[in-house]
MDAnalysis code that builds the backbone (N, CA, C; Angstrom):
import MDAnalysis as mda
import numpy as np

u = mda.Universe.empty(549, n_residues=183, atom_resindex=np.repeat(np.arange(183), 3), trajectory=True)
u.add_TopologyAttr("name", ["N", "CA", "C"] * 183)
u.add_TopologyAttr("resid", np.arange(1, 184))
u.add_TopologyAttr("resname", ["UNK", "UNK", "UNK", "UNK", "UNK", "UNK", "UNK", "UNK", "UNK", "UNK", "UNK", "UNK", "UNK", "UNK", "UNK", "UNK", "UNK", "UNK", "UNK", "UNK", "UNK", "UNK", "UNK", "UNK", "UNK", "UNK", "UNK", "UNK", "UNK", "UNK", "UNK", "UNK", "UNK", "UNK", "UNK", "UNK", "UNK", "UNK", "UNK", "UNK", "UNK", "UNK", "UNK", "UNK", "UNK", "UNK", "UNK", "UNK", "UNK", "UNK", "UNK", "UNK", "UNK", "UNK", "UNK", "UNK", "UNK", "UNK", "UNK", "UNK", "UNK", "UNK", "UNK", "UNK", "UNK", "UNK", "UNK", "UNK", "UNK", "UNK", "UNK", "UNK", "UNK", "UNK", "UNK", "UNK", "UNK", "UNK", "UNK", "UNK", "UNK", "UNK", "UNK", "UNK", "UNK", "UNK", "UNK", "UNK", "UNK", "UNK", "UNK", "UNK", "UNK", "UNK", "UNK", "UNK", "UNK", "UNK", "UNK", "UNK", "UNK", "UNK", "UNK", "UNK", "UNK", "UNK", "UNK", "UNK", "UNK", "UNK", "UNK", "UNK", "UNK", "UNK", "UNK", "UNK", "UNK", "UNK", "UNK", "UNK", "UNK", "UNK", "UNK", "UNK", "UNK", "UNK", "UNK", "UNK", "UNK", "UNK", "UNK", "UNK", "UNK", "UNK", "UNK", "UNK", "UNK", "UNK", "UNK", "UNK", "UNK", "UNK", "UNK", "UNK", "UNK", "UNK", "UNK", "UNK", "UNK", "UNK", "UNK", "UNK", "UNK", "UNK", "UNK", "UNK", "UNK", "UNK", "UNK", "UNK", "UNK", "UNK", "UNK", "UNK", "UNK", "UNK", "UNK", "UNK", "UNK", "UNK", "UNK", "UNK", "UNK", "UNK", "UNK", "UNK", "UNK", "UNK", "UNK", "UNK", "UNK", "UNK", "UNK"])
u.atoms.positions = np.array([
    [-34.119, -1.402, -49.722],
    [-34.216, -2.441, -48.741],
    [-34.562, -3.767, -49.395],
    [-34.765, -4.841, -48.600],
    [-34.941, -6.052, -49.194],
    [-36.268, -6.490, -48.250],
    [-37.282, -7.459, -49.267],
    [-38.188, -8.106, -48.929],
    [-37.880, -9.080, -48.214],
    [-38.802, -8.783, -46.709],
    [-38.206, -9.636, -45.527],
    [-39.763, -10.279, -45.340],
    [-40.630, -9.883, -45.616],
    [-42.060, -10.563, -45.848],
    [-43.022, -10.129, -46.856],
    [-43.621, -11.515, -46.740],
    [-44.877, -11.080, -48.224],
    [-46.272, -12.152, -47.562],
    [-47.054, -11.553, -48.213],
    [-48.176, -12.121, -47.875],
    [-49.577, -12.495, -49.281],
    [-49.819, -13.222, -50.077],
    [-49.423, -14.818, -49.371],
    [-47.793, -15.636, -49.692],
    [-47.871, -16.230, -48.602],
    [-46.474, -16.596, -48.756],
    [-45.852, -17.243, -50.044],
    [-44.490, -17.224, -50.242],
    [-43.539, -17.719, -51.403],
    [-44.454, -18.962, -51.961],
    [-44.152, -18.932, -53.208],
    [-44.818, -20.568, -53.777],
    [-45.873, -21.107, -53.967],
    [-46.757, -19.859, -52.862],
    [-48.569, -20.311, -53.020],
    [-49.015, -19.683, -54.680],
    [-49.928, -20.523, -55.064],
    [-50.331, -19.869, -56.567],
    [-51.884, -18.650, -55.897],
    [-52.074, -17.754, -56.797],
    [-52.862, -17.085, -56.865],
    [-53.334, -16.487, -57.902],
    [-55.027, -15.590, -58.063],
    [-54.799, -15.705, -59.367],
    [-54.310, -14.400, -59.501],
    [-55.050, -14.565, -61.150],
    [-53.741, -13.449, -61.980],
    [-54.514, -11.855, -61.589],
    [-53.770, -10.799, -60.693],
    [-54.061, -9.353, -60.910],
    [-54.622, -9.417, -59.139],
    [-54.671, -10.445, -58.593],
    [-54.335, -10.703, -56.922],
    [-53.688, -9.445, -56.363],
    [-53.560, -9.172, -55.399],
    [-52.814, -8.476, -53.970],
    [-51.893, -8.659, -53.536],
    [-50.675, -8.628, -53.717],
    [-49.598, -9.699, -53.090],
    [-49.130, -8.396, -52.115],
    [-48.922, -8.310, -50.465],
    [-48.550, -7.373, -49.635],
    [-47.181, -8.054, -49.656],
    [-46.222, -7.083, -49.400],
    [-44.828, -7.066, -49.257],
    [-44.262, -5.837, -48.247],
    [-43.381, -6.524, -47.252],
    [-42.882, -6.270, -46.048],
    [-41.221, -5.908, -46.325],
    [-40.786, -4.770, -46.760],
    [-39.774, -3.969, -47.330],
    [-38.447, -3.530, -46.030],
    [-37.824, -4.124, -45.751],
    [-36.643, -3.310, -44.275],
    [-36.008, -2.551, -45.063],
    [-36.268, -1.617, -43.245],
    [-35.691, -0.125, -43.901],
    [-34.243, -0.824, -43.766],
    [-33.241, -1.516, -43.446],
    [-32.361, -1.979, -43.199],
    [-31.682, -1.780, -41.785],
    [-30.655, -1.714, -41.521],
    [-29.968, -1.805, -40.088],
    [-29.908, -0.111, -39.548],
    [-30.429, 0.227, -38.576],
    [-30.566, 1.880, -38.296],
    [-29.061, 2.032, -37.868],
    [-29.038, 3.442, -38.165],
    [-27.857, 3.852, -38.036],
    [-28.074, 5.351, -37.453],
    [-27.094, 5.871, -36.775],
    [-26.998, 7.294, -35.978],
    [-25.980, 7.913, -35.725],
    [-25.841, 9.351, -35.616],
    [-24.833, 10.196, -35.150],
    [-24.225, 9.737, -34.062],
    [-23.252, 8.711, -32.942],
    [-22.993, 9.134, -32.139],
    [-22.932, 10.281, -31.312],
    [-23.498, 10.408, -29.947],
    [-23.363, 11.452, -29.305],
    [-22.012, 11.980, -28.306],
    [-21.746, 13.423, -28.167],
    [-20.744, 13.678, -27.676],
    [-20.613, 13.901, -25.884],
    [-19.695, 12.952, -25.480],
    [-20.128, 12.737, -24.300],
    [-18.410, 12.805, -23.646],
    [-17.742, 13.371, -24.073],
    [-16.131, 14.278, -23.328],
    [-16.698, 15.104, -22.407],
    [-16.495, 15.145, -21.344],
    [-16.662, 15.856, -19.858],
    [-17.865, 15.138, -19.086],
    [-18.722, 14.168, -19.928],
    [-19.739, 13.995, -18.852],
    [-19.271, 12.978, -17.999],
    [-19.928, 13.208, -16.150],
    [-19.604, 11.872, -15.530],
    [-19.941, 10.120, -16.185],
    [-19.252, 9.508, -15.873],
    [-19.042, 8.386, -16.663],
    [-20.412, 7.589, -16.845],
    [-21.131, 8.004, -15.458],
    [-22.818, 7.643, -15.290],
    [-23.908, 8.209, -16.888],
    [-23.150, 9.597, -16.502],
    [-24.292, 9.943, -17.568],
    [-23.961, 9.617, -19.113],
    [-22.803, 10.109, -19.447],
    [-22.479, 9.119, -20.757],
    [-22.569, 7.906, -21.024],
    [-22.478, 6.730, -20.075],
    [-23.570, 5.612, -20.619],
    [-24.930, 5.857, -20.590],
    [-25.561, 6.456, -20.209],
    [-27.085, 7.085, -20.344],
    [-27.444, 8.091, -21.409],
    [-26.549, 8.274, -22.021],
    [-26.432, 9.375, -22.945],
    [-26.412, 8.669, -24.294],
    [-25.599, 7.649, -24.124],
    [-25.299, 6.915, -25.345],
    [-26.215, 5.616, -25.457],
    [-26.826, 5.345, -23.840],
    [-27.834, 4.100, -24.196],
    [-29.347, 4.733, -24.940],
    [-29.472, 6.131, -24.407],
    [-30.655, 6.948, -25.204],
    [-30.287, 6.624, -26.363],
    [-29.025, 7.353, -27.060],
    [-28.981, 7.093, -28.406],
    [-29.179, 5.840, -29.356],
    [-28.771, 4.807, -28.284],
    [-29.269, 3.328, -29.155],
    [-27.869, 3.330, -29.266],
    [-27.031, 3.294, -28.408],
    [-25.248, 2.648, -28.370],
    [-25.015, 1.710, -27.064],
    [-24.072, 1.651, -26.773],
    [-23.410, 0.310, -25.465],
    [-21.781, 1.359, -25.553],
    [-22.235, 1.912, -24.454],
    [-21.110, 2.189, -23.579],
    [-20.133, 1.109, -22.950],
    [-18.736, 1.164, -23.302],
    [-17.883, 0.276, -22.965],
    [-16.705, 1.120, -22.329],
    [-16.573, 0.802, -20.814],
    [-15.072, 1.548, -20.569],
    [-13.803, 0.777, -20.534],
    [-12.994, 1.807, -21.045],
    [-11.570, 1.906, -21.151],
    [-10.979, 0.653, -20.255],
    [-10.611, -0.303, -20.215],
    [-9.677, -1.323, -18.629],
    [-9.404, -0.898, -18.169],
    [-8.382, 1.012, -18.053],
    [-8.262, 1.226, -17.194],
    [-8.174, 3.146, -17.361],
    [-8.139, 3.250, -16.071],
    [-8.454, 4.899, -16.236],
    [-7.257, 5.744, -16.387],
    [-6.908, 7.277, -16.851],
    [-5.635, 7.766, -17.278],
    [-6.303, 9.294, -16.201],
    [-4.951, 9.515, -15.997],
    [-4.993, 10.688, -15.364],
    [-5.304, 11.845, -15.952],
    [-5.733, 12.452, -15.231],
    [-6.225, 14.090, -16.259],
    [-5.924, 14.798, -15.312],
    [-5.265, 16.541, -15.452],
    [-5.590, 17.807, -14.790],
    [-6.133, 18.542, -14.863],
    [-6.963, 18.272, -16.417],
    [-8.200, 19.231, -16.790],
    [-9.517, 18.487, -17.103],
    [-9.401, 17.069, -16.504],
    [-10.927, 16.635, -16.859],
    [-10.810, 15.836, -15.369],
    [-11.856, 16.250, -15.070],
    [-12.347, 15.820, -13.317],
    [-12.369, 14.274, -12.796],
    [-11.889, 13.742, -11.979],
    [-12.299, 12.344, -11.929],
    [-13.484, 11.635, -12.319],
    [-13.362, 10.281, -12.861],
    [-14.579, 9.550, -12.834],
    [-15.640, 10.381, -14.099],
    [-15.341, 11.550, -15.073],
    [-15.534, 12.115, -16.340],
    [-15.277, 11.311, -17.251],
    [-15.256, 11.493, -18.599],
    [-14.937, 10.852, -19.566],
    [-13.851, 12.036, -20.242],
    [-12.498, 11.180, -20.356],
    [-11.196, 12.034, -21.388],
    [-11.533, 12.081, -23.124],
    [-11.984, 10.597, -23.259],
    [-12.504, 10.903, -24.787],
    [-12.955, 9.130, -25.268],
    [-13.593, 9.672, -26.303],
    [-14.451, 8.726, -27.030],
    [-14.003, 8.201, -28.134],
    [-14.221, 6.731, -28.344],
    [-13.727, 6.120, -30.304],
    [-15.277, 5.248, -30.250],
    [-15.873, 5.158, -31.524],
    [-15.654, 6.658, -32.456],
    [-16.049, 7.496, -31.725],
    [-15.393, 8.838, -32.835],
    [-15.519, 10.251, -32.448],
    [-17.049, 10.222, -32.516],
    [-17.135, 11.303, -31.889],
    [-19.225, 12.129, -31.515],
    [-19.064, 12.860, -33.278],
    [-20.351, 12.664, -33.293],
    [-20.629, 12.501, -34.873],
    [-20.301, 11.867, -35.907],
    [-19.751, 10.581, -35.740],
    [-19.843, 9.726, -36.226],
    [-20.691, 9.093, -36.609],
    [-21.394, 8.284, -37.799],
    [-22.545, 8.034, -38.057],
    [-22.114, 6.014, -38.008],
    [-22.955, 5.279, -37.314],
    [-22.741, 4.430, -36.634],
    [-23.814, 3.813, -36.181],
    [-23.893, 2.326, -36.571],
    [-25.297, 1.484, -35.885],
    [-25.645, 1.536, -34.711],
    [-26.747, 1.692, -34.386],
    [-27.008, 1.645, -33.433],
    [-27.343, 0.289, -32.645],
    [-26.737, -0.018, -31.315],
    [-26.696, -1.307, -30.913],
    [-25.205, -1.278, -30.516],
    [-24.113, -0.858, -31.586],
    [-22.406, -0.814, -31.562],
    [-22.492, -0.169, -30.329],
    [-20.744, -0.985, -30.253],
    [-19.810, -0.184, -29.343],
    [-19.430, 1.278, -28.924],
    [-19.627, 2.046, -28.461],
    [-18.546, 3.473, -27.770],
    [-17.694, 3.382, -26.645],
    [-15.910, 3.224, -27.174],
    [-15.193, 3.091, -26.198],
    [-14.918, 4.562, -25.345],
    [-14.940, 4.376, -24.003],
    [-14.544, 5.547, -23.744],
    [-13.429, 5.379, -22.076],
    [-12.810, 6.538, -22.429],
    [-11.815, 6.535, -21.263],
    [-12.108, 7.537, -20.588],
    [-11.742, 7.371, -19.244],
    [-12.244, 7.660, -17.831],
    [-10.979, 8.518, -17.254],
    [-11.248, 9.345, -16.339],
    [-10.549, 10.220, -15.584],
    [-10.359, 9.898, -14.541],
    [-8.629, 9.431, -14.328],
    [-8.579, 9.296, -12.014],
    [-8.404, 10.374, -11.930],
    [-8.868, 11.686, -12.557],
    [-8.233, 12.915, -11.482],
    [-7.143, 13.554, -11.979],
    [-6.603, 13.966, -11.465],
    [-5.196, 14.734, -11.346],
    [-3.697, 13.905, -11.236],
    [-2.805, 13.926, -12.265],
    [-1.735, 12.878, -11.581],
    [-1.375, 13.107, -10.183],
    [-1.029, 12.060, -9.722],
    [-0.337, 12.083, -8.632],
    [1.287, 12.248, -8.500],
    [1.946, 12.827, -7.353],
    [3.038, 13.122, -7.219],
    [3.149, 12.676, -5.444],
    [4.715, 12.256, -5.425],
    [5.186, 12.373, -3.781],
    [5.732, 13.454, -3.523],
    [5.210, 13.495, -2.353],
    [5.775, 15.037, -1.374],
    [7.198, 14.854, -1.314],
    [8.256, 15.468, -1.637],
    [9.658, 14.852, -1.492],
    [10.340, 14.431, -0.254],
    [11.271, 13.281, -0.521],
    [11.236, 12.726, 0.747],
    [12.444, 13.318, 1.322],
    [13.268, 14.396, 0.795],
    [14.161, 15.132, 1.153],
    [14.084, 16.776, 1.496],
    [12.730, 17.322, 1.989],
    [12.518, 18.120, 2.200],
    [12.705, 18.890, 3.664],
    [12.664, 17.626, 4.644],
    [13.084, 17.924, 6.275],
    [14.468, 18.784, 5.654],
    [14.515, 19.686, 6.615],
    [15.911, 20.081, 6.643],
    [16.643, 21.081, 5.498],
    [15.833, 21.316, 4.687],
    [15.820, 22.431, 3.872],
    [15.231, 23.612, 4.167],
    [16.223, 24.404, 3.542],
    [16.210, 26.200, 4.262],
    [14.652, 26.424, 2.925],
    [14.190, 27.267, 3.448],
    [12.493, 27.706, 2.913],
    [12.509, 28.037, 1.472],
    [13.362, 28.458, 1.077],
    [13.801, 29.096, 0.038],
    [13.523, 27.328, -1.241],
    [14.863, 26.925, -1.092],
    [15.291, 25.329, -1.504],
    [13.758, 24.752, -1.330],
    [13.204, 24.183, -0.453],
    [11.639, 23.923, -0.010],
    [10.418, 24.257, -0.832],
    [10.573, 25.512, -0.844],
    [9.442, 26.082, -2.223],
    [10.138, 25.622, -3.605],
    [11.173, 25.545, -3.977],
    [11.334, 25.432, -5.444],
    [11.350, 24.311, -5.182],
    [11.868, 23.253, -4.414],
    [11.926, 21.666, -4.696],
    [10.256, 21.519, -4.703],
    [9.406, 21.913, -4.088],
    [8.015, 21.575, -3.961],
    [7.231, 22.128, -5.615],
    [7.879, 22.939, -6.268],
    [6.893, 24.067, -7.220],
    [7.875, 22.931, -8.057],
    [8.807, 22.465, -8.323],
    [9.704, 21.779, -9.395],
    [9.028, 19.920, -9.461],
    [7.452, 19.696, -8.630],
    [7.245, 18.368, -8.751],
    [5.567, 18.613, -9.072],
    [5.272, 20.477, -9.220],
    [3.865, 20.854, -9.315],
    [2.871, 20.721, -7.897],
    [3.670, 21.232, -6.926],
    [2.832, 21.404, -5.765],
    [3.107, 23.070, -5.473],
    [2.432, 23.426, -4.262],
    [2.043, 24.846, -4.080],
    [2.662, 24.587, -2.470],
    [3.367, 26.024, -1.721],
    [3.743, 25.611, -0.318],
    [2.527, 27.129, 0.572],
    [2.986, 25.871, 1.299],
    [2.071, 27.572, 2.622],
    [2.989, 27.250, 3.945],
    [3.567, 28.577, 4.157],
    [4.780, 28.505, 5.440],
    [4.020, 28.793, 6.647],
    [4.021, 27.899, 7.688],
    [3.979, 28.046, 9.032],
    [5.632, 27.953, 9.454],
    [5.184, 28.550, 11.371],
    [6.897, 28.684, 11.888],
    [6.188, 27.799, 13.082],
    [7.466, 27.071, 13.720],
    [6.788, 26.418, 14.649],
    [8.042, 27.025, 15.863],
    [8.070, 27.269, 16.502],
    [9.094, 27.654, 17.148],
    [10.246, 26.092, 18.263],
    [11.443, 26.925, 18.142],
    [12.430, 25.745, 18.553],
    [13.354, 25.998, 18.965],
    [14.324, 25.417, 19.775],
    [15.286, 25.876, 21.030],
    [16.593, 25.554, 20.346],
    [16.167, 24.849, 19.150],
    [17.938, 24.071, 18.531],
    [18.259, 25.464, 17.538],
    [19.490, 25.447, 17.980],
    [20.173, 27.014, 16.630],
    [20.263, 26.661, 15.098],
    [20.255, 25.142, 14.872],
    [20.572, 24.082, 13.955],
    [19.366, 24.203, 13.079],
    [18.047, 24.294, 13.934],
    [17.220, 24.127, 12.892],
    [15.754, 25.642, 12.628],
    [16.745, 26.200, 13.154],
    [16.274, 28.270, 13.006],
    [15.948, 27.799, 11.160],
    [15.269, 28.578, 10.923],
    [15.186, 28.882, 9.325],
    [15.112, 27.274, 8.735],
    [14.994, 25.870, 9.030],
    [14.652, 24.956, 8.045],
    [13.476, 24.211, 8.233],
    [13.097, 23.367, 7.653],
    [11.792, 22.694, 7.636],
    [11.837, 21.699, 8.449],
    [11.619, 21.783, 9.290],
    [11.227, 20.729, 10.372],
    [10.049, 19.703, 10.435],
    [8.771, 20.112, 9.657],
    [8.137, 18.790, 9.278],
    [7.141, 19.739, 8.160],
    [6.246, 18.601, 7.846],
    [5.409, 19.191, 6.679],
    [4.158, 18.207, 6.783],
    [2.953, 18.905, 6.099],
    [1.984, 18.413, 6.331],
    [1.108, 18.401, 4.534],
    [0.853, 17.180, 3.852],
    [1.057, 16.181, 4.319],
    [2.632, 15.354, 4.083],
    [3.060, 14.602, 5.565],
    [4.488, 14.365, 5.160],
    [5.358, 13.965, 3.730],
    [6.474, 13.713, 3.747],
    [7.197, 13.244, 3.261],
    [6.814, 11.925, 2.698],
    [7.250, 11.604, 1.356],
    [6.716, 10.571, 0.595],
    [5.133, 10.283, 0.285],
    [4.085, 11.089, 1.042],
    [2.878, 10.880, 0.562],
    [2.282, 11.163, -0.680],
    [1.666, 9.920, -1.500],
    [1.282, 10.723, -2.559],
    [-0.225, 11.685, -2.458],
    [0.367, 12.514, -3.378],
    [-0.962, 13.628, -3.210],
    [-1.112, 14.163, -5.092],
    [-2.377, 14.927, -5.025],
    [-2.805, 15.333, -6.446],
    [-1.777, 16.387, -6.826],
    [-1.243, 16.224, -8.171],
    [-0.477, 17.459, -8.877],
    [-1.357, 19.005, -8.503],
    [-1.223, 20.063, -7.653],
    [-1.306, 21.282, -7.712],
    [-1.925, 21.269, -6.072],
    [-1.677, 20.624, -5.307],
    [-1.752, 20.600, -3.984],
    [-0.889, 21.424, -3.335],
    [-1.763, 21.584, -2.179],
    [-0.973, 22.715, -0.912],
    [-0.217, 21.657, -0.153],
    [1.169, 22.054, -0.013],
    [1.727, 21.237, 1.205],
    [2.396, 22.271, 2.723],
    [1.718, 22.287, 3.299],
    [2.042, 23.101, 4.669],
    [3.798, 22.706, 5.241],
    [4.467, 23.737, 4.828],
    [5.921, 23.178, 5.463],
    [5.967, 23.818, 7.024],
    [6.687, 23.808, 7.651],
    [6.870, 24.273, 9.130],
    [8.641, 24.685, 9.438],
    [8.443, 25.947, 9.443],
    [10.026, 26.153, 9.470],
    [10.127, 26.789, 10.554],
    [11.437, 26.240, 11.473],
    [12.293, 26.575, 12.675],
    [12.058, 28.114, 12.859],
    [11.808, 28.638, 14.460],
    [11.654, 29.854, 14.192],
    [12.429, 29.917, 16.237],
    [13.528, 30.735, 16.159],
    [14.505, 30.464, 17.602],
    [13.182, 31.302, 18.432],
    [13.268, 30.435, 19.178],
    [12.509, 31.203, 20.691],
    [13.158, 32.113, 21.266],
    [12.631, 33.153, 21.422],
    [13.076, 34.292, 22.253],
    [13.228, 34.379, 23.573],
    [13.817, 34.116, 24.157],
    [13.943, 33.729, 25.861],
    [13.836, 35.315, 26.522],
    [13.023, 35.106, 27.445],
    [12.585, 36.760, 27.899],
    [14.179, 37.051, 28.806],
    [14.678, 38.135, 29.046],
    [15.723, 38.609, 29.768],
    [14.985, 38.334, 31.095],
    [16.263, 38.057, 31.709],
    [15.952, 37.975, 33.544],
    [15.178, 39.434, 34.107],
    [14.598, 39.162, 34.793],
    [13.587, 40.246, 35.364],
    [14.540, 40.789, 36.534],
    [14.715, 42.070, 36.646],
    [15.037, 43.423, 36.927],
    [14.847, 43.629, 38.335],
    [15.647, 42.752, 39.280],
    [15.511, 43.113, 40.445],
    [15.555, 44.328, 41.253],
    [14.256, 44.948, 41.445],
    [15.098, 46.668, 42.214],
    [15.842, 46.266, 43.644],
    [16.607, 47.559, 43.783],
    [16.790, 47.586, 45.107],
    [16.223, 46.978, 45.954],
    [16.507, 46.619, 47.317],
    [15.895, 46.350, 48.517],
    [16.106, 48.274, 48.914],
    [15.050, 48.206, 50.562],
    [15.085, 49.339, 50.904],
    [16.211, 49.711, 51.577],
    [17.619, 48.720, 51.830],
    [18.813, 49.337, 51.675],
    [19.682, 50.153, 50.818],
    [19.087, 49.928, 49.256],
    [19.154, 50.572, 47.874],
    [20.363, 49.539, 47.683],
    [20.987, 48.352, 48.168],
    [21.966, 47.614, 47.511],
    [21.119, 46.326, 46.925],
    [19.886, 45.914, 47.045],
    [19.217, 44.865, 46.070],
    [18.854, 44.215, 47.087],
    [18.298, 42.850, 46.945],
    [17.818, 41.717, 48.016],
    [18.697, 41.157, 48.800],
])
């Protein structure tokens, strides 16, 4: 280190075989960065202000499907890095899950077509039947929940609703009258 004080000061005379105290820096501290990938973004600046760092986030956040929103995706420098303390740790942030639109051509597709167009953009389907009087739309998707064009998180349920013909009860069975020829 280098002499950052002395006592008595520079230039004063003293005599010979005197005391001279001298004030030695350990120099600029330095530390391991700590590893802070998965923590919420709260606690990794708290994590890293313990350590004697300055948490700085990313401008803007990147999607993740395996690191939770509002988490941290990753750190520069890397955790264990040996590094002043006081410096920078950049880190980037999680929106979540990408997003995807529900397709906007899904009305009107037979169930079959429906599930693979839905599993081919990384969504999941769950079939309801809603029942309906048109012969046209027996067996296709008649609406979906949540609709068409909404964006939603990659691995979401989208509820489709497919045509299901109403069964019209047969005319009821007039008996005889007590003539035995009917009413």
């Amino acid at each position: 280190g280098k002499v950052c004080e002395q006592s008595p000061a520079a230039n004063q005379l003293v005599d010979e075989g005197s005391i001279i105290k001298l004030w030695v820096s350990k120099g600029i501290e330095s530390a391991p960065i700590p590893y802070v990938i998965g923590e919420s973004d709260g606690n990794a600046e708290r994590i890293l202000f313990d350590a004697g760092f300055i948490a700085v986030f990313a401008s803007s956040k990147e999607y993740s499907d395996s690191v939770p929103k509002d988490h941290v995706i990753r750190q520069t420098p890397n955790a264990s890095t040996i590094a002043t303390k006081g410096s920078t740790v950049t880190l980037v942030i999680s929106d979540g899950p990408s997003q995807v639109a529900v397709p906007v051509n899904l009305i009107g597709m037979n169930r079959d077509d429906a599930t693979n167009t839905l599993a081919s953009v990384g969504l999941f389907v769950k079939v309801e039947t809603i029942e309906t009087t048109s012969s046209d739309d027996v067996d296709k998707v008649l609406s979906c929940e949540p609709g068409v064009g909404t964006m939603v998180a990659k691995g979401s349920t989208i509820t489709i609703y497919i045509g299901k013909q109403i069964v019209e009860p047969p005319p009821p069975i007039i008996p005889p009258g007590p003539g035995g020829n009917g009413p």
